[in-house]
C-alpha positions as CSV (number, residue, x, y, z in Angstrom):
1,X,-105.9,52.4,-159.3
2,X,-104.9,54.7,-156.3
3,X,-102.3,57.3,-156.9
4,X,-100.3,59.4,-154.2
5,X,-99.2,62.8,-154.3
6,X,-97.0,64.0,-151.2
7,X,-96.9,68.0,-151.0
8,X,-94.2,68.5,-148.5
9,X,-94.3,71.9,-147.0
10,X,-90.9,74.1,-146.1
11,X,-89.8,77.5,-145.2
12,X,-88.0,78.0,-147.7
13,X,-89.4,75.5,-150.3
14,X,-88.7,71.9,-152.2
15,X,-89.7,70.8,-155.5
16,X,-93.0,68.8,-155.3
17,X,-94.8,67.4,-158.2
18,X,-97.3,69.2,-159.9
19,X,-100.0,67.3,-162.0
20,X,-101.8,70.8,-163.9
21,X,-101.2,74.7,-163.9
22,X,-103.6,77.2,-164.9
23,X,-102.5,80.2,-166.5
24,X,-104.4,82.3,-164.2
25,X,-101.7,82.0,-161.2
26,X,-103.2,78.4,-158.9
27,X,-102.3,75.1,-159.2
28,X,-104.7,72.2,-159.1
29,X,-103.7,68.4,-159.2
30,X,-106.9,66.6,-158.1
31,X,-110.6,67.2,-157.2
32,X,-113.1,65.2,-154.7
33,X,-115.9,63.7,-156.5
34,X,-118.5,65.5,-154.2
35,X,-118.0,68.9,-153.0
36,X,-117.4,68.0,-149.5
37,X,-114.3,66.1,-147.6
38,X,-114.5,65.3,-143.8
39,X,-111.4,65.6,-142.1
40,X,-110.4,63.7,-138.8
41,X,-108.1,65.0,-136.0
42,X,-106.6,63.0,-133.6
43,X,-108.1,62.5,-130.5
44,X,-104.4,62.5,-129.0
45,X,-103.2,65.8,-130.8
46,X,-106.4,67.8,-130.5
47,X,-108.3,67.3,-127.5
48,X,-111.3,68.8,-126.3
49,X,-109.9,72.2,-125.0
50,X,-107.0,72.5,-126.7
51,X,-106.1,75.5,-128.2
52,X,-105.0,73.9,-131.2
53,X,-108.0,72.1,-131.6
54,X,-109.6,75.5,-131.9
55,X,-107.2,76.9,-134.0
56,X,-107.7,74.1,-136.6
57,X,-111.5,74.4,-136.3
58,X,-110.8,78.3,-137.3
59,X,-109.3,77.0,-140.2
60,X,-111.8,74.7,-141.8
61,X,-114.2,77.7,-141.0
62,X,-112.0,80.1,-142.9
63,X,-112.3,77.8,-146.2
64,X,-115.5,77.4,-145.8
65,X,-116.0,81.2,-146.6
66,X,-114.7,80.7,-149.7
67,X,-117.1,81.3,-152.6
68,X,-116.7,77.9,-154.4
69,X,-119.5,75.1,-153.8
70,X,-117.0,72.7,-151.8
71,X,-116.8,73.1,-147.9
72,X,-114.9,70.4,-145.3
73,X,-116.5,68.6,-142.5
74,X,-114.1,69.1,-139.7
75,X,-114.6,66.1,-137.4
76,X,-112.4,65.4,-133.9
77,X,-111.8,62.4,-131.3
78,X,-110.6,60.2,-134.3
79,X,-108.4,57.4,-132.0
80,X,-106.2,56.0,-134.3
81,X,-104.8,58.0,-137.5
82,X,-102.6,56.4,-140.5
83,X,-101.4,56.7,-143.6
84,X,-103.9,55.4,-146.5
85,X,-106.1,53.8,-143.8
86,X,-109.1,55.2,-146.0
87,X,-110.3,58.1,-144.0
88,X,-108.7,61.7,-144.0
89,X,-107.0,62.3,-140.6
90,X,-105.4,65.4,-139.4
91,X,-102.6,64.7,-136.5
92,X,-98.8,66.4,-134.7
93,X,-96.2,63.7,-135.1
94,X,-92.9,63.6,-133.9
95,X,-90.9,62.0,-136.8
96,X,-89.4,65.1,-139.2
97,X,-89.0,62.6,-141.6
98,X,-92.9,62.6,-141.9
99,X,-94.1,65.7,-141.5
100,X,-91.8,68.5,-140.8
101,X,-92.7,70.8,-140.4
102,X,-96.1,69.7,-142.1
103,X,-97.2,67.8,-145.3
104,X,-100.1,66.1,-146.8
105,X,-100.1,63.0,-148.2
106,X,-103.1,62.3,-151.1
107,X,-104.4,59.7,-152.8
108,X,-106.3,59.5,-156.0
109,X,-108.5,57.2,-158.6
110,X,-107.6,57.0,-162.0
111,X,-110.7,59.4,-163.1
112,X,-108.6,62.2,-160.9
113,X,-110.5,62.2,-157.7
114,X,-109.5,62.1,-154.5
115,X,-110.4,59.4,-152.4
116,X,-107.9,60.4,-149.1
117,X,-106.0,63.2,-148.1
118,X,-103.9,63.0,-144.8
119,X,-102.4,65.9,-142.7
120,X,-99.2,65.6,-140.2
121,X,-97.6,68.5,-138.5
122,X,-94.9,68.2,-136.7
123,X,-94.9,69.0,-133.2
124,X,-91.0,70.7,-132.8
125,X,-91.9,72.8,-135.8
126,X,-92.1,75.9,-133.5
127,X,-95.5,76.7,-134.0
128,X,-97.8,78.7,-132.2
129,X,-101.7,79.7,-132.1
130,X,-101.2,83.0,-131.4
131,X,-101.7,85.8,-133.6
132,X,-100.8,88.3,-131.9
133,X,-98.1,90.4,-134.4
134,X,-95.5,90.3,-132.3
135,X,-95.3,86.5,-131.5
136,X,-95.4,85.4,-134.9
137,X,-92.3,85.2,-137.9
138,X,-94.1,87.6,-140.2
139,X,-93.5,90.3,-137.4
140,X,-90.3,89.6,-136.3
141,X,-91.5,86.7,-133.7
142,X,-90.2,83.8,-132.5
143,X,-92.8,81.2,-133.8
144,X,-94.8,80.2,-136.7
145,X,-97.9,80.7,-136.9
146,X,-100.0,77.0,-136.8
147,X,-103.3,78.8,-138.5
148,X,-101.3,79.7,-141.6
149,X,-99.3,76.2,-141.9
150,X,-102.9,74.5,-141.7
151,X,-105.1,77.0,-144.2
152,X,-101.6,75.9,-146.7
153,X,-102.2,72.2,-146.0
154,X,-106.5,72.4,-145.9
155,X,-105.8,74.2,-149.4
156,X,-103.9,70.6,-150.9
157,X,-106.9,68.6,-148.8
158,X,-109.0,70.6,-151.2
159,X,-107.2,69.8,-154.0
160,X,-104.9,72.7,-154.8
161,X,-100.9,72.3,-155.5
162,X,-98.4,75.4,-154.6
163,X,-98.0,78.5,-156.3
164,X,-95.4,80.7,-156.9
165,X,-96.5,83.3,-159.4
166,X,-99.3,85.6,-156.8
167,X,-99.7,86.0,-153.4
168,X,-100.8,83.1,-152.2
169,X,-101.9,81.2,-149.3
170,X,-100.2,78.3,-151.4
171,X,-96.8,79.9,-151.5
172,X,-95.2,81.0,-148.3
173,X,-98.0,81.0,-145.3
174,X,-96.4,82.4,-143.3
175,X,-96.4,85.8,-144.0
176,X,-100.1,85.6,-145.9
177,X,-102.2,87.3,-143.5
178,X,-104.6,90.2,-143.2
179,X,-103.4,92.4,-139.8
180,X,-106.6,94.4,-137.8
181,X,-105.1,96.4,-134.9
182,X,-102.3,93.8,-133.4
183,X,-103.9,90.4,-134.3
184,X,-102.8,89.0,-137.7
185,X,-105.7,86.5,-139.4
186,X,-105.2,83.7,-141.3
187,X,-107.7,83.7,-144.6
188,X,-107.5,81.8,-147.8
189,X,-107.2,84.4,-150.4
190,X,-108.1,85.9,-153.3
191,X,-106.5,83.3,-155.8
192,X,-106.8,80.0,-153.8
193,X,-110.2,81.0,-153.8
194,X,-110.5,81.1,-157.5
195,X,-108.7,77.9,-157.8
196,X,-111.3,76.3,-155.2
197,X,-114.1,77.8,-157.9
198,X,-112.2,76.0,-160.5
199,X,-112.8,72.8,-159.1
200,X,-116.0,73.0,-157.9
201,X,-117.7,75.8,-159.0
202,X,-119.3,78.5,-157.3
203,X,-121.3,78.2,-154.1
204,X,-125.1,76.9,-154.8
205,X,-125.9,77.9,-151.3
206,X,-126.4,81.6,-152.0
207,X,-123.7,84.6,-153.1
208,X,-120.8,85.0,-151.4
209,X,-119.1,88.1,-151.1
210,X,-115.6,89.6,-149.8
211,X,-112.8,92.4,-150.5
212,X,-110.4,92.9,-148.9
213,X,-106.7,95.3,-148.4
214,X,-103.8,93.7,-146.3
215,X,-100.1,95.0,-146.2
216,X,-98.6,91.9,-147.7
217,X,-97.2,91.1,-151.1
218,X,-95.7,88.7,-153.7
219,X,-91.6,89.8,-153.6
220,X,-90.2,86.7,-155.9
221,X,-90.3,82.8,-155.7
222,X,-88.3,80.0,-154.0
223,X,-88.9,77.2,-155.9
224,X,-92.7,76.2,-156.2
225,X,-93.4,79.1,-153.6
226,X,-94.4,82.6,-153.7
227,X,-92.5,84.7,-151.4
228,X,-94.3,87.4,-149.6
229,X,-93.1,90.7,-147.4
230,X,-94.6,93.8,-145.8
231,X,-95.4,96.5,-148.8
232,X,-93.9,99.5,-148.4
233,X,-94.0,103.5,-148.7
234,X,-91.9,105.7,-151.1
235,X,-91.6,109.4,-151.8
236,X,-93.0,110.4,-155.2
237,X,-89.8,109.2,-157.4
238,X,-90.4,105.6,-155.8
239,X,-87.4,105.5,-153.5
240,X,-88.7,103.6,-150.5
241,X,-88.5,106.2,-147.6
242,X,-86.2,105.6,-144.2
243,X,-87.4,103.8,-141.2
244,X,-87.1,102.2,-138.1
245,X,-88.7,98.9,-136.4
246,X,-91.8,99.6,-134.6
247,X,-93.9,96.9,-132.9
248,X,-92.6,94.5,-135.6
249,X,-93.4,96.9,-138.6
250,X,-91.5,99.7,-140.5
251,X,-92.4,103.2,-139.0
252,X,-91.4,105.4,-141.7
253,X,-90.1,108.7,-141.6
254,X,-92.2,111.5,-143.0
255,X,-92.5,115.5,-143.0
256,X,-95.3,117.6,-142.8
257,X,-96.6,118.3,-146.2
258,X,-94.8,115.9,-148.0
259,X,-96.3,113.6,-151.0
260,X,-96.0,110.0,-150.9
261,X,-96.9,106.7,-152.0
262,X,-98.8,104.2,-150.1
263,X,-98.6,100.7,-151.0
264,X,-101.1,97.9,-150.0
265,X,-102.5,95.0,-151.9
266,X,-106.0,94.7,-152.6
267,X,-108.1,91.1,-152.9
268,X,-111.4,90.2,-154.5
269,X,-112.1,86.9,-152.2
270,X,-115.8,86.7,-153.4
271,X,-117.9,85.7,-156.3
272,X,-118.0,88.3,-158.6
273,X,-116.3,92.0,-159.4
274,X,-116.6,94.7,-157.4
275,X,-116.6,98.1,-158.5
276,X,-115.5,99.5,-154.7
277,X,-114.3,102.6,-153.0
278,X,-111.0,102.9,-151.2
279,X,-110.4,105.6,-148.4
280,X,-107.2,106.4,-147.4
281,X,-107.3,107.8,-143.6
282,X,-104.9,109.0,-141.5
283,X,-105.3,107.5,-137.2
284,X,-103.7,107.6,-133.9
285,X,-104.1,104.5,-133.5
286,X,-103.9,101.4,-135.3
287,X,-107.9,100.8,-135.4
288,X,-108.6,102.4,-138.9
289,X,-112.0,103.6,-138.8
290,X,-114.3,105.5,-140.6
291,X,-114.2,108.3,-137.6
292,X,-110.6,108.8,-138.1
293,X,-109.3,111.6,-140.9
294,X,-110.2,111.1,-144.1
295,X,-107.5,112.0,-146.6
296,X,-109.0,110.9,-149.8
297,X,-111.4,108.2,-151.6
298,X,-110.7,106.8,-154.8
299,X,-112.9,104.1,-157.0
300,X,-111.4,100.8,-157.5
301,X,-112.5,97.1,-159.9
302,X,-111.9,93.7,-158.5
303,X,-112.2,90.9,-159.8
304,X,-111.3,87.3,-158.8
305,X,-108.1,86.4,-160.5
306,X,-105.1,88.7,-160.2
307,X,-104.3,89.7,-157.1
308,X,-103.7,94.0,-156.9
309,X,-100.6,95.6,-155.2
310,X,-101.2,98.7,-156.1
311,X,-99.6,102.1,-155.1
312,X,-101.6,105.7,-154.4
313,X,-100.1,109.1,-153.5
314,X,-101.4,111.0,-150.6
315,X,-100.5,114.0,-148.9
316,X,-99.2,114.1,-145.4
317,X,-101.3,117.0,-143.2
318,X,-99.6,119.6,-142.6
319,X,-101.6,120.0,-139.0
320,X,-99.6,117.0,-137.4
321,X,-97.9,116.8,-134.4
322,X,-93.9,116.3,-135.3
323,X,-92.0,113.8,-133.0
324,X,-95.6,111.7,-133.0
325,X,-96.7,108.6,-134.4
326,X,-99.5,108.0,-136.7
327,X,-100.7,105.4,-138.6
328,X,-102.3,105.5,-142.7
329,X,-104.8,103.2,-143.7
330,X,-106.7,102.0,-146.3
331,X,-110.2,100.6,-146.3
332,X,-111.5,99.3,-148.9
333,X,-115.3,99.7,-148.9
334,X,-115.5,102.2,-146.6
335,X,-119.3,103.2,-147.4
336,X,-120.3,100.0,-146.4
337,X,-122.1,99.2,-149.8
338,X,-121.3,95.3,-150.4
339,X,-122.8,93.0,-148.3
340,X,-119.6,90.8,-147.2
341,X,-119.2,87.2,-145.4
342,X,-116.7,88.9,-143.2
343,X,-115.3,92.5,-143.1
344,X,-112.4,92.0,-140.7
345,X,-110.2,92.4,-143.7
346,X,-111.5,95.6,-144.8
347,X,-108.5,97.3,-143.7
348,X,-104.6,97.9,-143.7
349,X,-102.2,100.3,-141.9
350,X,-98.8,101.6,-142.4
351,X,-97.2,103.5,-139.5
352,X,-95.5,106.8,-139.7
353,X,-93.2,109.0,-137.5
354,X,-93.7,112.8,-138.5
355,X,-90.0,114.6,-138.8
């Protein structure tokens, strides 16, 4: 007996049938009965070249630095895709009433395995592969951002349902993204990643390792969905402080001297808990490195499950420049003491405008 799960995919969210829920934030509804699913793309919608073709190959490389013991096969040039033709194909289509602006289609045994998992995005969606900040939604941009839609719909091929209780690459995609400098990345996360461990355990290749700080968080639900936004900075009573739009983020407005609190969210996208450091550094720039000014360090514990917004004061120098811009970062793991899989999502940045 085959069974077939369809996990439409919206902006703003619809109700889509959920077979199990964990307690500990992901959904699951179904598992592959080896730890490996091979994906084909359309020879039509991804050719050789394409820049979508790359961006989706970016994808299945993202989830396959996750830290559980299942990994896709990403395979192109397939010439004809279909719905429950027994292989899992990855195309653009034009019919909305199939995929927009993406869904995956699933099918299942009676044991609860997947035997086909099909992926259709469609083409007017508005997408783009760009991730440059300012091109994209989460930014103020005109287009969504393809890599995001896909790492949602590669996380049902895997076998994971949506989730609205964390920040989650499962809830709204959108806006789930790491930021280095001006490009945004798309990533998996810290409780997809657990979920994936779930179902398959964890990697029997070796350890794999990651932490990381972005400037996103969980703000509430729409439905089956997590909704995300920018975190923020507040004085020391927790009144967010004012601000204006700069190169699609909130520059706020600060004095020389003055306390405040910093808000990022911190991820344990690895195998096992970290006992890290955190600096907080203060830049002219929006490349937070470990030669810009150190404020402050402060020990932190992660551990895969719950995903940490958490809040830290820090002092603004009194020595700045007023009428100038500056930006304050975080960096988790700063002293360089876990060996990672990837440490482009080491760190974060707010921007601030000193009174």
């Amino acid at each position: 007996m085959n069974i077939r799960i369809t996990t439409r995919h919206l902006v703003l969210g619809l109700c889509a049938q959920m077979l199990s829920l964990s307690a500990f934030g992901y959904t699951t509804y179904a598992r592959w009965p080896t730890n490996n699913a091979t994906l084909r793309a359309s020879a039509v919608s991804f050719p050789a070249g394409n820049a979508y073709r790359t961006a989706l190959g970016t994808v299945a490389s993202r989830w396959n630095q996750n830290p559980s013991n299942f990994r896709f096969t990403q395979l192109y040039n397939d010439a004809s895709v279909g719905l429950g033709n027994g292989q899992s194909e990855v195309w653009f289509s034009s019919d909305a009433s199939l995929c927009s602006p993406a869904v995956t289609y699933s099918w299942w045994n009676g044991s609860g395995q997947l035997t086909e998992t099909d992926i259709c995005f469609y083409n007017a969606a508005g997408y783009t592969t760009s991730m440059n900040k300012t091109s994209i939604w989460p930014y103020g941009g005109a287009y969504r951002p393809f890599e995001t839609t896909a790492m949602h719909e590669y996380g049902h091929a895997l076998g994971l349902g949506h989730e609205a209780d964390e920040y989650n690459i499962m809830g709204s995609d959108w806006n789930h993204v790491s930021l280095a400098d001006q490009t945004a990345r798309s990533y998996s996360g810290e409780d997809a990643n657990d979920g994936a461990v779930a179902l398959y355990g964890l990697w029997s290749g070796g350890v794999i390792e990651d932490v990381g700080v972005v400037h996103m968080k969980r703000t509430g639900a729409s439905g089956e969905y997590s909704s995300h936004g920018l975190t923020k900075m507040y004085n020391t009573s927790g009144v967010e402080l004012p601000y204006t739009t700069f190169n699609g983020q909130r520059r706020y407005q600060v004095t020389k001297g003055q306390q405040v609190r910093v808000e990022f969210t911190y991820e344990n996208n690895g195998e096992s808990y970290q006992n890290t450091s955190v600096g907080m550094y203060l830049s002219t720039n929006a490349v937070i490195t470990t030669a810009d000014t150190q404020l402050q360090t402060f020990p932190f514990g992660l551990g895969r499950g719950d995903v940490s917004t958490y809040t830290r004061t820090i002092t603004i120098p009194a020595t700045l420049t007023s009428g100038n811009t500056y930006y304050i970062g975080a960096y988790v793991d700063w002293n360089n003491t876990l060996a990672e899989i990837t440490s482009t999502n080491n760190t974060a940045y707010h921007i601030i405008r000193v009174n």
